[in-house]
C-alpha positions as CSV (number, residue, x, y, z in Angstrom):
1,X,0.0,0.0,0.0
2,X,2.8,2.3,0.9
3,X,3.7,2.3,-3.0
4,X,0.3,3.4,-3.8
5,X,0.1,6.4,-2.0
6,X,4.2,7.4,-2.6
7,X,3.4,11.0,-4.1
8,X,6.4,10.3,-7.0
9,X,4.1,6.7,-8.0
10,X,1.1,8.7,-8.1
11,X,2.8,11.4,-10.2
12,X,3.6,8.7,-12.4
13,X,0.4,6.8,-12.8
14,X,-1.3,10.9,-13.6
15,X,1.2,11.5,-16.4
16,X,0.8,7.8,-18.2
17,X,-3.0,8.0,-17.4
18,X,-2.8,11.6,-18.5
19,X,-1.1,10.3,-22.1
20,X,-3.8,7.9,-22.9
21,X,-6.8,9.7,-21.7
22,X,-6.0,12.7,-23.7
23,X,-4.8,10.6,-26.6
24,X,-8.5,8.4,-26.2
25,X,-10.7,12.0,-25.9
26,X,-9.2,13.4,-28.8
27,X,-10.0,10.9,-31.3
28,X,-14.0,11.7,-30.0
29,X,-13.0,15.1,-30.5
30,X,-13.2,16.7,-26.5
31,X,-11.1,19.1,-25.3
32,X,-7.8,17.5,-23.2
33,X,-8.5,19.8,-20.3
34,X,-12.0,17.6,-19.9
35,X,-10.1,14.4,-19.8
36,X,-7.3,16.1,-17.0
37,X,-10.7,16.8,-15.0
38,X,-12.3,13.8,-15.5
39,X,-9.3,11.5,-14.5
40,X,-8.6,13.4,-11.2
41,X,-11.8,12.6,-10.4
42,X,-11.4,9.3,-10.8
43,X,-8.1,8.9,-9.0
44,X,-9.8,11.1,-6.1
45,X,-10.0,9.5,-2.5
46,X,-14.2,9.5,-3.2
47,X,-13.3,6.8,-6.1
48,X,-10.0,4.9,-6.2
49,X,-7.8,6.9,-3.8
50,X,-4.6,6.7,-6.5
51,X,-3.7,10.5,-5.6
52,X,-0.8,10.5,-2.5
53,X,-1.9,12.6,0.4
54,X,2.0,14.5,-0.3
55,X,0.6,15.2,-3.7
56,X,-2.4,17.1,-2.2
57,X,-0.8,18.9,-0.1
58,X,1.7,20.2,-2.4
59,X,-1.3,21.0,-5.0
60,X,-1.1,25.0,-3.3
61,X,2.8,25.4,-4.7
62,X,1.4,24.1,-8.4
63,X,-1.7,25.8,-8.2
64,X,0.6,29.0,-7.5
65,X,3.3,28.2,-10.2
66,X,0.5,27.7,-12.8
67,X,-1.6,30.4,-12.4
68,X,1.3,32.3,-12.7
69,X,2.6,30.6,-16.0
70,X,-1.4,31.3,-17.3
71,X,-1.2,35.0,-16.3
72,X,2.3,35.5,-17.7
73,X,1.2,34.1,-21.0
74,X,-2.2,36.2,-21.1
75,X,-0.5,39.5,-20.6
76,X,1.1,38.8,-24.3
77,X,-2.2,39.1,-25.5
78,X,-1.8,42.8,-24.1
79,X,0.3,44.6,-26.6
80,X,-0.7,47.8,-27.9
81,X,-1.4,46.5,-31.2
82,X,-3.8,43.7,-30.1
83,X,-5.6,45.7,-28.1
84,X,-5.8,48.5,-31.1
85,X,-7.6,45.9,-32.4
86,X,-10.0,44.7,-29.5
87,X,-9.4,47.3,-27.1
88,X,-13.0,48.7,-27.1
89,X,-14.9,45.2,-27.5
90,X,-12.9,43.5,-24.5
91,X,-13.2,46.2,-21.9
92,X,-16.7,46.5,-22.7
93,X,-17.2,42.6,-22.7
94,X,-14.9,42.1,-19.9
95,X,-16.5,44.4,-17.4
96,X,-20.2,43.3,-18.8
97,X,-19.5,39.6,-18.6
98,X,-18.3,40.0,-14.9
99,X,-21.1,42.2,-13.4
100,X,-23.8,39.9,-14.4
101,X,-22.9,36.9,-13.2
102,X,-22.3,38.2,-9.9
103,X,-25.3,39.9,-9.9
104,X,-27.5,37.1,-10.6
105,X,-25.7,35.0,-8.2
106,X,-26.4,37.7,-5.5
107,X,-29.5,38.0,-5.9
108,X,-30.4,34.1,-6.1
109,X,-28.0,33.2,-3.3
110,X,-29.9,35.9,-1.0
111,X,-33.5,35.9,-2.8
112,X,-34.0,31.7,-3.9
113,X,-32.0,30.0,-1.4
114,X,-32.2,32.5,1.9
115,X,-28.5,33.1,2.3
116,X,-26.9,35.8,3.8
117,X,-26.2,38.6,2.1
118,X,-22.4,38.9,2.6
119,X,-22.6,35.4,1.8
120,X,-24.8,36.0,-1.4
121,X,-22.0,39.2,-2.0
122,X,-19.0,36.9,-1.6
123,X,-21.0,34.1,-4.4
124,X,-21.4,36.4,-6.6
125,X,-17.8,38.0,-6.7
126,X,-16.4,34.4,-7.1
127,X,-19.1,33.9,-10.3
128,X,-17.4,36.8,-12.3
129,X,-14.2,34.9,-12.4
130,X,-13.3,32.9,-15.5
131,X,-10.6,29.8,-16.3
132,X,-7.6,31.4,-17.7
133,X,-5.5,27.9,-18.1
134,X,-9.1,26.2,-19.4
135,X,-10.0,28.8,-22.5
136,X,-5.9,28.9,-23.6
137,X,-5.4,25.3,-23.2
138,X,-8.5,25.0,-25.5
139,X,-7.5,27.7,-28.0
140,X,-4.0,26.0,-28.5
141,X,-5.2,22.4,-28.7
142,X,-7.4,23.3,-31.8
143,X,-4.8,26.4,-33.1
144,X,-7.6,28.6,-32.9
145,X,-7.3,32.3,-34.9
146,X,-9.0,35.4,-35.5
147,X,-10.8,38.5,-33.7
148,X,-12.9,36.1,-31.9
149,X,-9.9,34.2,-30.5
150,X,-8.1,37.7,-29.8
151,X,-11.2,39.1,-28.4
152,X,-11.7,35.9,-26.1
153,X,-7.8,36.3,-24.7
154,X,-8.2,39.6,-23.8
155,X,-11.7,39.1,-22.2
156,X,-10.2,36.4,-19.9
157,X,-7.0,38.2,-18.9
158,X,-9.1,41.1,-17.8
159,X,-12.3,39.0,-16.6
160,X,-10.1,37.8,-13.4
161,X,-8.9,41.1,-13.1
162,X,-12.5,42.6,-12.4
163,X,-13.6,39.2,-10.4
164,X,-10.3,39.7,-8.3
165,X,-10.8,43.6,-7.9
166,X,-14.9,42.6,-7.2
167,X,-13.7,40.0,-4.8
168,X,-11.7,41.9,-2.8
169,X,-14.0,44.0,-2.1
170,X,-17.1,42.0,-1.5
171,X,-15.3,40.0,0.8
172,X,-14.0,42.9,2.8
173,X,-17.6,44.5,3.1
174,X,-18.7,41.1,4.4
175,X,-15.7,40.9,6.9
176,X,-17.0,44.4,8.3
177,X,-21.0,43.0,7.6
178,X,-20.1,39.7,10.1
179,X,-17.9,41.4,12.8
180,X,-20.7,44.4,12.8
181,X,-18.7,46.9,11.7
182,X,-21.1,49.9,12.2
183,X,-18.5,53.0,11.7
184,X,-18.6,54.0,8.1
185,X,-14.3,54.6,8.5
186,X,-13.8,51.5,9.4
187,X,-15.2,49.7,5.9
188,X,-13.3,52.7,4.3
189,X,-10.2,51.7,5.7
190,X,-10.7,47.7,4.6
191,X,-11.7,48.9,0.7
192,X,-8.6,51.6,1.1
193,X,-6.3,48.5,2.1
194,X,-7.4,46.4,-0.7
195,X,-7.1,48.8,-3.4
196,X,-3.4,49.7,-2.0
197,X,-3.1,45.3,-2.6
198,X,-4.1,46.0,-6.3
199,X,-1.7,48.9,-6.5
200,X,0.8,46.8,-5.6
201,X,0.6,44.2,-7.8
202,X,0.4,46.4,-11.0
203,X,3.6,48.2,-9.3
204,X,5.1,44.8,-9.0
205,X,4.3,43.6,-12.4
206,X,5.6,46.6,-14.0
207,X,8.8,47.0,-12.1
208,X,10.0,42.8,-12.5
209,X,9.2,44.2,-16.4
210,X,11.2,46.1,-16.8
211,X,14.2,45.1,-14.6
212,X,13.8,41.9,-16.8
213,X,13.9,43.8,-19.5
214,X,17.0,45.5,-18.6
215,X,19.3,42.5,-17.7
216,X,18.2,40.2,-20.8
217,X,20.3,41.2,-22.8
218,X,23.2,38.2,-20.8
219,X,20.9,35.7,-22.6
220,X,23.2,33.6,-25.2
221,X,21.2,31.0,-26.2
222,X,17.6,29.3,-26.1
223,X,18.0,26.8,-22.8
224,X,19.4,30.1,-20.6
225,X,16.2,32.1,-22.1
226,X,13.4,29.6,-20.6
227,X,15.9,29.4,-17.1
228,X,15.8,33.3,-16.9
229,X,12.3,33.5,-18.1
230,X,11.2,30.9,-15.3
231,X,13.8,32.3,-12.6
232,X,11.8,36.0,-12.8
233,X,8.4,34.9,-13.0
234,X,9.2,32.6,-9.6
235,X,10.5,35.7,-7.8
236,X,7.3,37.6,-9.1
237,X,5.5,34.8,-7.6
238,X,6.9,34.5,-4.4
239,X,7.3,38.3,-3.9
240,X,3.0,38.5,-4.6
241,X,2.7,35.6,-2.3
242,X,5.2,37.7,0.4
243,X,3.6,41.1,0.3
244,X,-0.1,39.8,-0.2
245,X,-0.6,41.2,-3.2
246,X,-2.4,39.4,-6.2
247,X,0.0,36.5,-8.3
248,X,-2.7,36.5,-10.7
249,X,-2.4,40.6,-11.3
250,X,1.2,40.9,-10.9
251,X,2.5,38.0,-13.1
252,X,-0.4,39.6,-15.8
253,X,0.7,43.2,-15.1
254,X,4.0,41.4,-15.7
255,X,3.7,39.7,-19.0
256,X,1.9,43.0,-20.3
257,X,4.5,45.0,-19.8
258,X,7.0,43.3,-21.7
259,X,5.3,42.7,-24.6
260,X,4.7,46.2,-24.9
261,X,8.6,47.0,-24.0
262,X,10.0,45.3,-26.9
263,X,7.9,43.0,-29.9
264,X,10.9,40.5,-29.6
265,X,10.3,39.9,-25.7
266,X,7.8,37.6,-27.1
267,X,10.5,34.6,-27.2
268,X,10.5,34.6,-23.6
269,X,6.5,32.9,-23.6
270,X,7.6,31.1,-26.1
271,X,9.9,29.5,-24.2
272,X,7.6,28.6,-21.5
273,X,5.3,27.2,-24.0
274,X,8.0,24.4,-23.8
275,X,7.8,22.9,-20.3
276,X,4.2,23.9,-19.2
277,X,1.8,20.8,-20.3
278,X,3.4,18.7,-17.3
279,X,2.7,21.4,-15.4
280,X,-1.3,21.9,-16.3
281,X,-1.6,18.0,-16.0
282,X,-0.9,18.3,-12.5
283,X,-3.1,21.4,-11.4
284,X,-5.9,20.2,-13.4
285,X,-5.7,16.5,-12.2
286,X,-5.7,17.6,-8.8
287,X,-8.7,19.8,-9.1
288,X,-10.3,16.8,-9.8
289,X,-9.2,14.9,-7.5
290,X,-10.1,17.7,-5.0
291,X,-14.1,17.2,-5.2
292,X,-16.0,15.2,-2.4
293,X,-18.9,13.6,-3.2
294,X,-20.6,13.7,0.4
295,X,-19.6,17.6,-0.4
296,X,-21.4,17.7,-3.4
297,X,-24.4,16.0,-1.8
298,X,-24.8,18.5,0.9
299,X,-25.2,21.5,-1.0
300,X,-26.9,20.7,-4.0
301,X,-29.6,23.3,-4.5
302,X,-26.8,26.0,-4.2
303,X,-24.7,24.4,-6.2
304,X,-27.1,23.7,-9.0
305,X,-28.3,27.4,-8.6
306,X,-24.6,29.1,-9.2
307,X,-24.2,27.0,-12.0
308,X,-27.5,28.8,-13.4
309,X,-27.1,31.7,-12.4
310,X,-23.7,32.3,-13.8
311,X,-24.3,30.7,-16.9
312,X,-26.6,32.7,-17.6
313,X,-24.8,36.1,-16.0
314,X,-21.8,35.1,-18.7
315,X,-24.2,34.5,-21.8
316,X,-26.0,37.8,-21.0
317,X,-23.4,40.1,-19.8
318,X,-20.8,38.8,-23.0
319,X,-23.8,39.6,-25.5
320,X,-24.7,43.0,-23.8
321,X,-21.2,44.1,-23.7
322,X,-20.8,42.8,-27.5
323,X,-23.7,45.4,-28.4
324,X,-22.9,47.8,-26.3
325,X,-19.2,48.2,-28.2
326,X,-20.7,47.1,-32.0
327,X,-18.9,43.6,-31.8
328,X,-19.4,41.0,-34.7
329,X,-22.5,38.7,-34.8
330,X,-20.2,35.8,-33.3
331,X,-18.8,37.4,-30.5
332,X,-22.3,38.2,-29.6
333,X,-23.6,35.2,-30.1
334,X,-21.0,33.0,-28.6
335,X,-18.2,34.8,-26.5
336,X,-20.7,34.0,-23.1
337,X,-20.3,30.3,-24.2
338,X,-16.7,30.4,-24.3
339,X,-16.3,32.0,-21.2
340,X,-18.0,29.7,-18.7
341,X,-15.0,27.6,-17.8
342,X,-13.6,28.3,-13.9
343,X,-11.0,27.4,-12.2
344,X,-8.4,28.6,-10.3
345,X,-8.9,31.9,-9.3
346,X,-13.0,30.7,-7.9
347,X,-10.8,28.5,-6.0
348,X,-8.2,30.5,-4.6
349,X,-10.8,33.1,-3.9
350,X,-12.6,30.2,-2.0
351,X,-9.8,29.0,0.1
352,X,-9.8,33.0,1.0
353,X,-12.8,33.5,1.8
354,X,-12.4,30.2,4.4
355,X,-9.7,31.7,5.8
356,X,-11.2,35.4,6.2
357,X,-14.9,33.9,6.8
358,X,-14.2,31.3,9.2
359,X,-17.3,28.7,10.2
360,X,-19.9,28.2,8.8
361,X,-20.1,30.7,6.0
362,X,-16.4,29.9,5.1
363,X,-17.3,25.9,4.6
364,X,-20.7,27.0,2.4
365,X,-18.6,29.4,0.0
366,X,-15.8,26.6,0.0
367,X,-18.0,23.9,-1.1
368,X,-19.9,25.1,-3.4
369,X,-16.8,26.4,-5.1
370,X,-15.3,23.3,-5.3
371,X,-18.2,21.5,-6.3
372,X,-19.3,23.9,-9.1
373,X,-15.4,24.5,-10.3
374,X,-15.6,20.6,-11.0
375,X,-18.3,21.0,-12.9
376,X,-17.4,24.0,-15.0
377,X,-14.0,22.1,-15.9
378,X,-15.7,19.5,-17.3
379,X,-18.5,21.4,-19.2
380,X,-16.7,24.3,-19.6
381,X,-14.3,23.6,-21.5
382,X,-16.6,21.6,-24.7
383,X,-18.7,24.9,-24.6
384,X,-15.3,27.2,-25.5
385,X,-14.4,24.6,-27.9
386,X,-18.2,24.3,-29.4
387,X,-18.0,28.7,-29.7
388,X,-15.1,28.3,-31.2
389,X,-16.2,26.1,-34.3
390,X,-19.2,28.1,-34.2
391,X,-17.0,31.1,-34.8
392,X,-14.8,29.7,-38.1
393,X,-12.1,30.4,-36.2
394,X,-10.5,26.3,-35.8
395,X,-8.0,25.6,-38.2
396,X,-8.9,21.6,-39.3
């Protein structure tokens, strides 16, 4: 048994099972990341219990190094002349498609189910945020090109940008809501501390930039670019992690500002591009492997209900931002499809709001995140593939 549950042997049996369920889903034609999802279930503790207890509790280091990776890589999709492009249609969309769903899910969580209303507050913010890592993973696999696919990447980078910004707020208002904060200064003083925290992790971003920048040019060769590339983005990272500021934002913030600094800085994702499918194996594995059934059970109705209610927030804020900014018929049609993968950032929001929340709200949020992330990773992932097609924009 001690084999079994050896964290290196269960590494092992996720990359060969990994090979052959992604090799077996793509002859039926569904996205890999639904097979990485899929399988961790499977290997969860709920099912066969494959997945070492060492492995889990390292998953907070991955989860850390890959949404870094994923924000990295979706600040290329920042430069000045993409966004000429864009610009106007993925603000509008971005900001649209990340209102509604946390306003639906407010006002079910509170209205339909009899929640809280910090609670409902703290739902909602986690409903605006989207699956970075998911919707790239997707758009590479099927070499997906055009203004739908640019639009998409720039919707998603700035999508957890808003859900983060929206987060940090609700959650501080429902810090001050459950302590019974009653002084007006003193919910003024939470907001003012977590817009400082954003601050400083566009600050950080842009100042690793351009440092990097600077002392690139020792680089002789391709192997020293990906260990320069990799040794930055880990002290970016770790420096978020340190000062409590956003590794989502900074690492974006990051990536953005390089692109912008110099056109040929776009070797340096590139090289990252290299070593980062072992990498999404693991996070996404383990986000299986992370739901519990008996959790799933327990809070059904909510669960089900988030899932509705930010569906339908994505599909109707994407296709009222589209208008709004005079996008093309298939961005109005489908970019709220495409966008209803989550991941990540719902989850680290979750673990945060356990933390912050404490018991019982901090268990509700927690599960229902984990339960509907699941989910959303294995739906979510056919519907951006499905609005892709739909687009013309997948090369066959």
């Amino acid at each position: 048994m001690y084999i079994i549950h050896n964290p290196i042997f269960s590494l092992g049996v996720v990359f060969i099972l990994s090979f052959f369920s992604a090799r077996l889903t793509r002859k039926f034609r569904i996205p890999t990341i639904t097979a990485y999802v899929a399988l961790g279930i499977l290997l969860s503790p709920d099912v066969f219990n494959l997945v070492s207890a060492k492995l889990f509790s390292a998953s907070e280091f991955f989860s850390k190094v890959v949404l870094g990776i994923i924000a990295f890589s979706l600040g290329e999709s920042f430069s000045l002349g993409t966004l000429r492009r864009v610009g106007k249609a993925v603000i509008g969309i971005s900001i649209s498609d990340s209102l509604f769903p946390w306003l639906l899910v407010v006002l079910a969580t509170w209205l339909i189910f009899q929640q809280p209303f910090y609670i409902a507050f703290v739902l909602g913010a986690i409903a605006a945020a989207t699956a970075p890592a998911a919707v790239v993973m997707v758009i590479q696999e099927y070499r997906s090109r055009g203004e739908f696919t640019d639009t998409l990447l720039g919707v998603v980078a700035i999508d957890d940008a808003w859900a983060l910004i929206i987060f940090s707020l609700s959650l501080s208002l429902a810090q001050s809501l459950i302590d019974g904060v009653s002084s007006i200064s003193d919910i003024v003083m939470d907001l003012s501390r977590v817009l400082l925290q954003i601050g400083g992790s566009f600050l950080l971003g842009g100042i690793g930039a351009l440092i990097f920048n600077k002392l690139s040019h020792f680089i002789a060769n391709v192997k020293e670019r990906l260990i320069y590339t990799l040794g930055f983005l880990f002290l970016v990272i770790s420096l978020a992690s340190a000062l409590n500021f956003s590794v989502l934002l900074s690492c974006m913030v990051f990536g953005a500002v390089l692109i912008n600094i110099n056109k040929m800085n776009a070797d340096f994702f590139n090289s990252l591009r290299e070593i980062d499918s072992p990498l999404y194996i693991i996070f996404f594995v383990l986000a299986g492997a992370s739901l519990k059934i008996t959790v799933l059970g327990a809070a059904l109705a909510l669960t089900v209900g988030f899932i509705i209610f930010r569906t339908a927030g994505k599909i109707i804020g994407a296709f009222v931002g589209a208008r709004v900014t005079a996008s093309s018929s298939p961005i109005k049609k489908y970019m709220g499809l495409a966008l209803t993968p989550q991941a990540g950032v719902a989850l680290a929001c979750a673990l945060l709001a356990k933390y912050k929340l404490g018991e019982p709200w901090g268990d509700v949020i927690l599960t229902v995140t984990v339960a509907t992330t699941v989910i959303f990773e294995l739906i979510g992932p056919l519907a951006t593939k499905f609005a892709l097609f739909k687009a013309g924009e997948v090369k066959e």
